[in-house]
C-alpha positions in Angstrom: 0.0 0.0 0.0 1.2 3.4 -0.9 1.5 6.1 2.0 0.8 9.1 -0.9 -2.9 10.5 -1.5 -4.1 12.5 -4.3 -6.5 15.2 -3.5 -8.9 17.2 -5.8 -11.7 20.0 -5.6 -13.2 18.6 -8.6 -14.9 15.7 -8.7 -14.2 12.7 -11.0 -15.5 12.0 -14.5 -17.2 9.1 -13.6 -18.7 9.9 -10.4 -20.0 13.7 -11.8 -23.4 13.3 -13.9 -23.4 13.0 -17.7 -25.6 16.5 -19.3 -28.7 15.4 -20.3 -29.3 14.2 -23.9 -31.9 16.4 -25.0 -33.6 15.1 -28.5 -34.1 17.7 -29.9 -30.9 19.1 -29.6 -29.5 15.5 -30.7 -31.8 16.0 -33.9 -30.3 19.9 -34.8 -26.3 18.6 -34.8 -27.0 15.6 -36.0 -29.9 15.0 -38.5 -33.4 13.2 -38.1 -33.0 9.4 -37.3 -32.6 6.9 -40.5 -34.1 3.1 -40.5 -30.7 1.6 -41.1 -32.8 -1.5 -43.0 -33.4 0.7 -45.9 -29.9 2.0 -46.4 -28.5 0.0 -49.5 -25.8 -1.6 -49.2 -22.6 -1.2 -50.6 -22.6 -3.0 -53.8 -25.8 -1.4 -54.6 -24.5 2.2 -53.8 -21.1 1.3 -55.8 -23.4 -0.5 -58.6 -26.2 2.4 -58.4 -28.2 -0.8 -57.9 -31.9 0.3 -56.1 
């Protein structure tokens, strides 16, 4: 066991709470969600297949 501490004000990553994943904000940087099942794949998008 080790006789040296390590002391902080702020609190750990993992222990802190995450921000709250709003949707709507989710939607705005990223785009509406997509079905993946009707993505083509990717010999039809090489092929222009569908």
């Amino acid at each position: 066991m080790s006789a040296y501490t390590f002391r902080s004000s702020r609190p750990d990553k993992w222990v802190s709470p995450r921000p709250s994943r709003d949707p709507a904000r989710l939607a705005a940087i990223h785009g509406p969600l997509r079905p993946m099942h009707d993505e083509p794949g990717l010999i039809a998008r090489l092929f222009g297949l569908r």
